[in-house]
C-alpha positions in Angstrom: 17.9 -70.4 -48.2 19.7 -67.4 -46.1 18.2 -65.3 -43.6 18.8 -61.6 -43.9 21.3 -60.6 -41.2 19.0 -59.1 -38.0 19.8 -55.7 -37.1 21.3 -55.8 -33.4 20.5 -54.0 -30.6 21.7 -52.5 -27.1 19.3 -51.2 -24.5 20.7 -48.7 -22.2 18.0 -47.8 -19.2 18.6 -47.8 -15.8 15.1 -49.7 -15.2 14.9 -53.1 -15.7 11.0 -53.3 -16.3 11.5 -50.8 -19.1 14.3 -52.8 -20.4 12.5 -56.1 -20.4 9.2 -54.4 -21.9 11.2 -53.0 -25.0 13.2 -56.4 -25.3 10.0 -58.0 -25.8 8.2 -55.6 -28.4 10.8 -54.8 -30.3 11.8 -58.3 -30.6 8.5 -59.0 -32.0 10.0 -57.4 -34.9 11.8 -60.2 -36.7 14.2 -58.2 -38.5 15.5 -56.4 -34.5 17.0 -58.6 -32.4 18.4 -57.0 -28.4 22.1 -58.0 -28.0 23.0 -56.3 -24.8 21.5 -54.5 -21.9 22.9 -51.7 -19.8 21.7 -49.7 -16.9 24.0 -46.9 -16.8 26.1 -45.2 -19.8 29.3 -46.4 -18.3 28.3 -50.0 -19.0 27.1 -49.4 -22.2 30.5 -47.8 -22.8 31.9 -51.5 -21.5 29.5 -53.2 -23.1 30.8 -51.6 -26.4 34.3 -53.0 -26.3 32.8 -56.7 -26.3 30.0 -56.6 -28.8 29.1 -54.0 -31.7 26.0 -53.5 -32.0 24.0 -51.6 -35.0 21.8 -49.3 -32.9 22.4 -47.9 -29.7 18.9 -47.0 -27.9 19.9 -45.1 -24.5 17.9 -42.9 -22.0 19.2 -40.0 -20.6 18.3 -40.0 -16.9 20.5 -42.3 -15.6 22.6 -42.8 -12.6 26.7 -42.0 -12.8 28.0 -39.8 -15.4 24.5 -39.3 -16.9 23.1 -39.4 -20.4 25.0 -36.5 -21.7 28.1 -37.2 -21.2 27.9 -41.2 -22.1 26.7 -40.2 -25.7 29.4 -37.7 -25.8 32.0 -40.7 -24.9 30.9 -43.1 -26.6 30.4 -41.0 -30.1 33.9 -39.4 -29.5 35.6 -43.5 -29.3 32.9 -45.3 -31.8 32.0 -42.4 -34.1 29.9 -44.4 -36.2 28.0 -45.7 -33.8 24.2 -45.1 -34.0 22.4 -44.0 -30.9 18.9 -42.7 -30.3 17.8 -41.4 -27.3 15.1 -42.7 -25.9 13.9 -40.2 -23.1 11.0 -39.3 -20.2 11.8 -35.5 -21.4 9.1 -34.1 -24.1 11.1 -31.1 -24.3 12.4 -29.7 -27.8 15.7 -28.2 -26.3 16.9 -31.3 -24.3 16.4 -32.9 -27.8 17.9 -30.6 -29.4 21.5 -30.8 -27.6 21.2 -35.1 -28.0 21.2 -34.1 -31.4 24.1 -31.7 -31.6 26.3 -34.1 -29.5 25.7 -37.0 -32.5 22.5 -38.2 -31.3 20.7 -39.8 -34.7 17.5 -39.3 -33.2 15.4 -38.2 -30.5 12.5 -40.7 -29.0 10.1 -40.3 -25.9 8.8 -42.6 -23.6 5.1 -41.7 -24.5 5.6 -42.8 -28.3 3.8 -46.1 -29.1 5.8 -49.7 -29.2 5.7 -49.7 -32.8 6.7 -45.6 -33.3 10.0 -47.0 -31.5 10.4 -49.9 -34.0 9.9 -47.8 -37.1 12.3 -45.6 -35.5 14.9 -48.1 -35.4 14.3 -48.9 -39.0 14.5 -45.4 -39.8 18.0 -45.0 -38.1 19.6 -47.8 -40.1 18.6 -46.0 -43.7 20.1 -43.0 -42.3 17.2 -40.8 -41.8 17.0 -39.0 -38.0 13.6 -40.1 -36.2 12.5 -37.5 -34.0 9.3 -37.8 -31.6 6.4 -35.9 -33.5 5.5 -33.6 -30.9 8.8 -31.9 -31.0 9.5 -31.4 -34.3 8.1 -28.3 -35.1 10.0 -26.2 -31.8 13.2 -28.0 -33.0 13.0 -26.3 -36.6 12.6 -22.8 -34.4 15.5 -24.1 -32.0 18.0 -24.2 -34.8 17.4 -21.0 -36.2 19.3 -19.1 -33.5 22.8 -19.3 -32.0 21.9 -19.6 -27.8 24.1 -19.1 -25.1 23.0 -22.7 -23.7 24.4 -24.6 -26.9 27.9 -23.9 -26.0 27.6 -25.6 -22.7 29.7 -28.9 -22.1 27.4 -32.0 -21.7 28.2 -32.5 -18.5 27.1 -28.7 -17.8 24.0 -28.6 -19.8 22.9 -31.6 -17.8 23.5 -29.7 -14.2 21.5 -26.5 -15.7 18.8 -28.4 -16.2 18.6 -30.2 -12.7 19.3 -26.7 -11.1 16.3 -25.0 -13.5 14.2 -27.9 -12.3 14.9 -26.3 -8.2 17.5 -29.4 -7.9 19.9 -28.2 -4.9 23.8 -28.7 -5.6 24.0 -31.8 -2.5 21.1 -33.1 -4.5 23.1 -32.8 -7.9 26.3 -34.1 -6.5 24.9 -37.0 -4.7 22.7 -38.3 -8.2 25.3 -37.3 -10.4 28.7 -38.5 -8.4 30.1 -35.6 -8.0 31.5 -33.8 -5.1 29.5 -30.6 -3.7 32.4 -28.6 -4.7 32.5 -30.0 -8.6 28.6 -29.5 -8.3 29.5 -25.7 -7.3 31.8 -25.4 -9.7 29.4 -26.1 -12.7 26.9 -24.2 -11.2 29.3 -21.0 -11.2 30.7 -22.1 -15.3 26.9 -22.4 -16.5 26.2 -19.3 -14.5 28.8 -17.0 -16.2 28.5 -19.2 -19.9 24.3 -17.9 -19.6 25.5 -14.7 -18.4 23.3 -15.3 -15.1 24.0 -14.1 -11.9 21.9 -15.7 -9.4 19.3 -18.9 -9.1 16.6 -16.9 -10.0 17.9 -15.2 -13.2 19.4 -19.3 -14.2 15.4 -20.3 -13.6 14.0 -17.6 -15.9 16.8 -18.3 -18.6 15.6 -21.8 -18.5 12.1 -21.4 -18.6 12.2 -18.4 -21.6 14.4 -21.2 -23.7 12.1 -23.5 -23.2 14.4 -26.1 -21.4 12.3 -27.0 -18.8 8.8 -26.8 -18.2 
């Protein structure tokens, strides 16, 4: 008698505790099995040249080059790969750019055990599992064309630090980057928003509903 092939998984989360929680519960599930852990997305990215794995289930607050930019690389060198997010962020516009980067769904960290599982199964017959509470705002996010979906990854993910009152030494030290890099977005996103100062960046944020 054969066993149907498990679908494989990599947990990407800077926290162990997290990690081993989710190992545990979504091995409970005998079709899932966890193949490989991560804590940042540049070993994920390593971890991807040794082992494939089916689904790819990633936070975005992480440490180095940040969520953002570690789906964007590792979509752009294994295209097929399937990766949810699984994020602290209940907010339909951070969702919403995972999504347009490749992201094949969007999960939070409030959902239930078992709304993660089915999510998992979801992904693998192709559908695009999206956290309940958001799903209504994304449908009004996509009607329009915003100045904020243009942004590189790596740029959305500093306006968002700098709408939340993050200062640029704070940016550059969490996100590796030296205060002149830091700068350097801040002055990109500034003109790409059509922004001039902290303020007007704030109340762009907050009226697109990208932070809270």
């Amino acid at each position: 008698m054969t066993h149907p092939q498990k679908t494989s998984v990599i947990l990407v989360d800077d926290h162990a505790v997290v990690r081993a929680g989710y190992k545990r519960y979504i091995e409970l599930d005998e079709q899932l099995s966890v193949v490989g852990e991560a804590s940042t997305g540049e070993e994920a990215y390593a971890l991807l040249e040794q082992l494939s794995a089916d689904v790819l289930v990633m936070d975005l607050s992480m440490p180095g080059q940040g969520g953002f930019e570690s789906l964007r690389r590792i979509l752009n060198r294994y295209p097929k790969q399937k990766v949810l997010i699984f994020s602290m962020h209940e907010n339909a516009s951070i969702a919403n750019q995972a999504l347009r980067l490749g992201a094949v769904g969007y999960l939070t960290k409030s959902m239930a055990p078992d709304q993660i599982i089915a999510a998992i199964h979801d992904a693998m017959r192709g559908e695009k599992p999206v956290a309940p509470e958001l799903k209504s705002a994304l449908e009004e996010l996509n009607a329009p064309e915003l100045p904020h979906h243009d942004l590189l990854p790596r740029e959305f993910e500093v306006l968002v630090m700098l709408a939340s009152g993050e200062s640029i030494d704070s940016i550059s030290t969490r996100l590796h980057l030296s205060p002149k890099t830091a700068s350097n977005y801040q002055a990109n996103i500034r003109k790409k928003l059509g922004v001039s100062s902290a303020l007007e960046l704030q109340r762009y944020a907050k009226d697109h509903g990208l932070v809270s």
